[in-house]
N, CA, C and O of each residue as an XYZ file, in Angstrom:
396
protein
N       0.823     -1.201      0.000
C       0.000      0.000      0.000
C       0.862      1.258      0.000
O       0.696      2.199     -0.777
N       1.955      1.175      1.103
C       2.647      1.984      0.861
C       3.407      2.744     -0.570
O       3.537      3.947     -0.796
N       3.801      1.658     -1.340
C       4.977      1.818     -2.062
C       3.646      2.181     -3.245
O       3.993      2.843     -4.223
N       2.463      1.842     -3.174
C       1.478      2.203     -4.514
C       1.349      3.898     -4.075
O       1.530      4.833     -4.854
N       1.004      4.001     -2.678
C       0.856      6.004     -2.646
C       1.826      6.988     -3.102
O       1.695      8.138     -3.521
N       3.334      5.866     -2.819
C       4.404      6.481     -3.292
C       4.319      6.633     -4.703
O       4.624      7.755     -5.107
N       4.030      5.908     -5.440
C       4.299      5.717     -6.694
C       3.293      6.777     -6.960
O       3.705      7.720     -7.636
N       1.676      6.826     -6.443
C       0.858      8.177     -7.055
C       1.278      9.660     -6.610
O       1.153     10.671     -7.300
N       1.742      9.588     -5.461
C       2.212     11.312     -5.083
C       3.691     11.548     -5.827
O       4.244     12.648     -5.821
N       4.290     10.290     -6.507
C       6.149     10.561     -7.119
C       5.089     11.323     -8.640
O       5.135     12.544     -8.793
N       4.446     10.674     -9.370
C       3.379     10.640    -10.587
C       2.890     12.558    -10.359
O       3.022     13.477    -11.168
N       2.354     12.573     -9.021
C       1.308     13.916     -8.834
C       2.472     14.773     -9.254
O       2.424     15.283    -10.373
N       3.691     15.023     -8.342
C       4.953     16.027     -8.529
C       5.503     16.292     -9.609
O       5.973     17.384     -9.929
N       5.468     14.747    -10.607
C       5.706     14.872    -11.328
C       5.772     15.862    -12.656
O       6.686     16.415    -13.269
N       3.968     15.784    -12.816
C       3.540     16.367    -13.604
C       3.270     17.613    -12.750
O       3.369     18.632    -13.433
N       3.001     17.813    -11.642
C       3.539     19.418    -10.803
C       4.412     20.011    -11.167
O       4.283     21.226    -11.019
N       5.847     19.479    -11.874
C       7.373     20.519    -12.328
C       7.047     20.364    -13.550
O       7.430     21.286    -14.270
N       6.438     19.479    -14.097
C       6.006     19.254    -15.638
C       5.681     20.582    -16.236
O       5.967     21.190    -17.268
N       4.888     20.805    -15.047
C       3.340     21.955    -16.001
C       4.393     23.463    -15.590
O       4.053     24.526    -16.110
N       5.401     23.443    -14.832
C       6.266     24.875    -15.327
C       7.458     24.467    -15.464
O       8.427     25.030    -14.953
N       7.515     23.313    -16.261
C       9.101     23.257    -17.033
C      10.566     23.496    -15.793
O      11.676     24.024    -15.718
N       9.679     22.759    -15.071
C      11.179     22.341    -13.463
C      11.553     20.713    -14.145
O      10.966     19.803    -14.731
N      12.785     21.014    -13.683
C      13.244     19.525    -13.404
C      12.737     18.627    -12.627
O      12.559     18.952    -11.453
N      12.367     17.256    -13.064
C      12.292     16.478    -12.214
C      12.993     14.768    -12.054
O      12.619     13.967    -12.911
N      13.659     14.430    -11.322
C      13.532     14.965     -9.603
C      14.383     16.294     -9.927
O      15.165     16.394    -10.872
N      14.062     17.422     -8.865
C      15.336     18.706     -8.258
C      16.595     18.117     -8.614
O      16.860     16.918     -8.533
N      17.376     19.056     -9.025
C      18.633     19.062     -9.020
C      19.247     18.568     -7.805
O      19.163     19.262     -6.792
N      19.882     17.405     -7.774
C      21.100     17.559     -6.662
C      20.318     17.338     -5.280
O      20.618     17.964     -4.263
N      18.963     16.091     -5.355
C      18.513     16.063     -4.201
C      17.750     17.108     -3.474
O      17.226     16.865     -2.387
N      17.658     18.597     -4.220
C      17.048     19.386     -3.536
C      15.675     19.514     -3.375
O      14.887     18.723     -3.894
N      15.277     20.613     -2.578
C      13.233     20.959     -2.982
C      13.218     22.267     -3.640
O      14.092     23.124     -3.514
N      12.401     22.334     -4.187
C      11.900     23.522     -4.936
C      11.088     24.508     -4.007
O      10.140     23.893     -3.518
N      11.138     25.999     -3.540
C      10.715     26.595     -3.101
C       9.307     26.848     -3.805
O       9.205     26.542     -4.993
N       8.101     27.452     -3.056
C       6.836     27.889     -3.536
C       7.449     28.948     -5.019
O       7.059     28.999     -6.186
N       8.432     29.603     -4.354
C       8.367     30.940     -5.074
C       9.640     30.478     -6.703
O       9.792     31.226     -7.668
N      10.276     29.226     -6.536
C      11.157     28.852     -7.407
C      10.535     28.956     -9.115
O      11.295     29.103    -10.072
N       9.267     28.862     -9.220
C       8.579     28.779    -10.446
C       7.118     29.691    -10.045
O       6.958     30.305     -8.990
N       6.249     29.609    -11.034
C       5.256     30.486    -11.125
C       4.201     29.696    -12.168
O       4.668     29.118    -13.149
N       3.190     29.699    -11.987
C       2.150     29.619    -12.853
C       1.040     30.296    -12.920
O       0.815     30.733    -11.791
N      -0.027     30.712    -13.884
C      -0.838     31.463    -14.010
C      -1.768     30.806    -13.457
O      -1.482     29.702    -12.995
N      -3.421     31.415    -13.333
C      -4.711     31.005    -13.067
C      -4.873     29.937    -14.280
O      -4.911     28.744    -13.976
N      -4.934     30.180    -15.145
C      -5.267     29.002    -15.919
C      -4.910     27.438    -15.835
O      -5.534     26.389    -15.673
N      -3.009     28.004    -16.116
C      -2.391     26.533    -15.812
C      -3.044     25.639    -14.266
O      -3.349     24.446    -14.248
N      -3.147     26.768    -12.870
C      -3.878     26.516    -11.615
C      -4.882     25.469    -12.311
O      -4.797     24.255    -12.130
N      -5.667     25.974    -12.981
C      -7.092     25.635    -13.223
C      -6.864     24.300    -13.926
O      -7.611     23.390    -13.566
N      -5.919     24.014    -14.907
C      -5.611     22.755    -15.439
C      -5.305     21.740    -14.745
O      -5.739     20.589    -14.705
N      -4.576     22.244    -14.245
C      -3.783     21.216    -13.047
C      -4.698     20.493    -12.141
O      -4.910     19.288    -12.002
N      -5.324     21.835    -11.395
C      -6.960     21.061    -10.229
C      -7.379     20.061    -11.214
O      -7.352     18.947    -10.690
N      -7.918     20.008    -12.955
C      -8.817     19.119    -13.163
C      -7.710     18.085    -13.103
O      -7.737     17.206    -12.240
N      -6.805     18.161    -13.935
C      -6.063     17.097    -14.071
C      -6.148     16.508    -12.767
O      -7.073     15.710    -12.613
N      -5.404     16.721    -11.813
C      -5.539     16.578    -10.431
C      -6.894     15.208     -9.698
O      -6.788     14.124     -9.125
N      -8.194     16.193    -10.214
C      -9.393     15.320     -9.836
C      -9.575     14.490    -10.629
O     -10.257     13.497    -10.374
N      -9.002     14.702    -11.794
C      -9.324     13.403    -12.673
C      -8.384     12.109    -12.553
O      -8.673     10.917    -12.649
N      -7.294     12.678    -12.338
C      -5.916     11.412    -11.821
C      -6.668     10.705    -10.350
O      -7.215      9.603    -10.348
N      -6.620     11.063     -9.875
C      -7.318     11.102     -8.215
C      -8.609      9.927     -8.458
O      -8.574      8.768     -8.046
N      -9.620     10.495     -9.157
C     -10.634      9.990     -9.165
C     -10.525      7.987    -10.296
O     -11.199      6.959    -10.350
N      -9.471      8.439    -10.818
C      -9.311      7.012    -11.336
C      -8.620      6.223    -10.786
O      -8.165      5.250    -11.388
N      -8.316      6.523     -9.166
C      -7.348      5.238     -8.244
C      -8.624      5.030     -7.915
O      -9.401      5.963     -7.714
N      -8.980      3.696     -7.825
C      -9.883      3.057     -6.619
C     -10.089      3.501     -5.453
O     -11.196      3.907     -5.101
N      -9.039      3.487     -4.683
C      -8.544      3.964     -3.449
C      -9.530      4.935     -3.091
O     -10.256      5.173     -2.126
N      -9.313      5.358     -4.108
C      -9.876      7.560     -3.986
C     -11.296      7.592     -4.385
O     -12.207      8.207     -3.831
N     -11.338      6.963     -5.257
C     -12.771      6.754     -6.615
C     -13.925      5.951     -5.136
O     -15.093      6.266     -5.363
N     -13.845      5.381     -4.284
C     -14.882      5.087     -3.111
C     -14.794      5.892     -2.104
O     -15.500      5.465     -1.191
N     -14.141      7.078     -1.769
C     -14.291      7.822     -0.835
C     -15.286      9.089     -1.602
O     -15.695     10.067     -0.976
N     -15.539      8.860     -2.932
C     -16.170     10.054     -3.082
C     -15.600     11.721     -3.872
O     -14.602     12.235     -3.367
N     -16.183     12.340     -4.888
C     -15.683     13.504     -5.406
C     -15.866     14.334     -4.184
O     -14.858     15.039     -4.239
N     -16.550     14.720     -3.054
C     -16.135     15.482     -2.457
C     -14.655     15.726     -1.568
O     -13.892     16.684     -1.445
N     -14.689     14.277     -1.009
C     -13.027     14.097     -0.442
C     -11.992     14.397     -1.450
O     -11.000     15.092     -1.230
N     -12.313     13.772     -2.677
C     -11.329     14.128     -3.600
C     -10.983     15.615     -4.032
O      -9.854     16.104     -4.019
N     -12.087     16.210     -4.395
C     -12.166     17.847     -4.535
C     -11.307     18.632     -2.799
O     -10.425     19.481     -2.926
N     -11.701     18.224     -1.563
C     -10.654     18.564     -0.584
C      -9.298     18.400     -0.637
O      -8.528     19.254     -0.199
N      -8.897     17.251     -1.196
C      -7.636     16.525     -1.293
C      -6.814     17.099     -2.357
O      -5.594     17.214     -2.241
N      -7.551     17.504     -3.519
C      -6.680     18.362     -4.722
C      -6.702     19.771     -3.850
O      -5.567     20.241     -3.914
N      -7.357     20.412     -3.253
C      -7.447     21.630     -2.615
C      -6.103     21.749     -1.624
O      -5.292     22.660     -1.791
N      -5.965     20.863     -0.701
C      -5.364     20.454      0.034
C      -3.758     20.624     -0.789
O      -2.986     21.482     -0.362
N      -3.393     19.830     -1.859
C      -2.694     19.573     -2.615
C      -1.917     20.671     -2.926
O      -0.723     20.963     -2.989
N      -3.127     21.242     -3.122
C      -2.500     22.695     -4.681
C      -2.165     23.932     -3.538
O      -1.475     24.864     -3.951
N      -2.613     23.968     -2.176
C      -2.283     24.985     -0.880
C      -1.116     24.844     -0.580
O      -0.480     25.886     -0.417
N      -0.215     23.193     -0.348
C       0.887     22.934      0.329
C       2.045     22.668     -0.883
O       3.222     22.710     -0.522
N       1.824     22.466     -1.936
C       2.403     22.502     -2.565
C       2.989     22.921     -4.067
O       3.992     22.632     -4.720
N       1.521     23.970     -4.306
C       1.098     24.667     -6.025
C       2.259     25.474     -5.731
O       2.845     25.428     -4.649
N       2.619     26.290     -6.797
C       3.449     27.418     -7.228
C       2.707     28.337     -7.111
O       1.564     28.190     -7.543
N       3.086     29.599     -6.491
C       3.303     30.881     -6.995
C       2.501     31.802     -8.061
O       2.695     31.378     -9.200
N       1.878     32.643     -8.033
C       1.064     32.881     -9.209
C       2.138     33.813     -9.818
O       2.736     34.614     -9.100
N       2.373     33.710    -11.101
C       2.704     34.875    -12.269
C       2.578     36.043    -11.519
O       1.458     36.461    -11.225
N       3.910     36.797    -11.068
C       3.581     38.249    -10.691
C       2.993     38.906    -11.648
O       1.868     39.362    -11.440
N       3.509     39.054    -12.654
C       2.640     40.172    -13.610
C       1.584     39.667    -13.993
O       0.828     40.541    -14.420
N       1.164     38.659    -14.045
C      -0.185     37.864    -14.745
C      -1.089     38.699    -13.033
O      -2.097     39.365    -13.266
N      -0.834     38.628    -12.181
C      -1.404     39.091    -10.888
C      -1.513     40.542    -10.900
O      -2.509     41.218    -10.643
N      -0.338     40.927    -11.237
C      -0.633     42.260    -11.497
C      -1.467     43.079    -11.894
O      -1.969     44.063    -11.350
N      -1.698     42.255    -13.673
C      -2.702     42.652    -14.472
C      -3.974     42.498    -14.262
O      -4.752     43.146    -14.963
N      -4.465     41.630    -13.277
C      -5.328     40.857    -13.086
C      -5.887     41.843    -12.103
O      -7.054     42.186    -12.296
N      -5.111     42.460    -10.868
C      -5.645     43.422     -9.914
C      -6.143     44.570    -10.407
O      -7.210     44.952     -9.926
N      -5.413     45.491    -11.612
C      -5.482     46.173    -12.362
C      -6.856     46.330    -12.514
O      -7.646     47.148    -12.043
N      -7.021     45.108    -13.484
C      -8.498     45.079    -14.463
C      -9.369     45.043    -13.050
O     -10.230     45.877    -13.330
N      -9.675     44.602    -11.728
C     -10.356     44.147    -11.014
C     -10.663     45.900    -10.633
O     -11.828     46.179    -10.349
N      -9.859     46.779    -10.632
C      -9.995     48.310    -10.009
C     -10.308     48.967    -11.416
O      -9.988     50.154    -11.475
N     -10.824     48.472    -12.467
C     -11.326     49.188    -13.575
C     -12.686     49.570    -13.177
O     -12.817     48.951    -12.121
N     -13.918     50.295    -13.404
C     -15.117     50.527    -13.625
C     -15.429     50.417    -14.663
O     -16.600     50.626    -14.980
């Protein structure tokens, strides 16, 4: 059981440095800081589905239910997502103080 969670959270990270073009594994044994990479709202938004959809096709996960699962990608993307795009944030506050 063990060595199967390992194998889905090594899989989750995976495609976590995937989706902003990090190395994976880190260089040299290391971790990647929150702030080491950046991604926009969108990519965010890809990732969550991807996320619930990987999730939802383990068994494991697929009988506890889309709501646990929807916590668990939430959970996920808090302790370990990237960074939003400063300027993508920027722009984004911008337009939000338009009338």
């Amino acid at each position: 059981m063990r060595d199967n969670v390992k194998k889905i959270l090594n899989h989750i990270v995976e495609e976590l440095c995937r989706r902003v073009k990090a190395p994976y594994p880190p260089p040299d044994a290391t971790k990647y800081d929150v702030d080491d990479f950046t991604w926009t709202e969108e990519e965010l938004e890809n990732f969550r589905k991807w996320l619930s959809d990987y999730l939802y096709s383990i068994p494991m996960f697929k009988r506890r239910g889309k709501k646990y699962i929807a916590k668990e990608v939430e959970y996920f993307i808090f302790q370990y997502g990237w960074d939003y795009d400063k300027e993508t944030k920027k722009t984004e506050e911008q337009d939000d103080h338009r009338c």
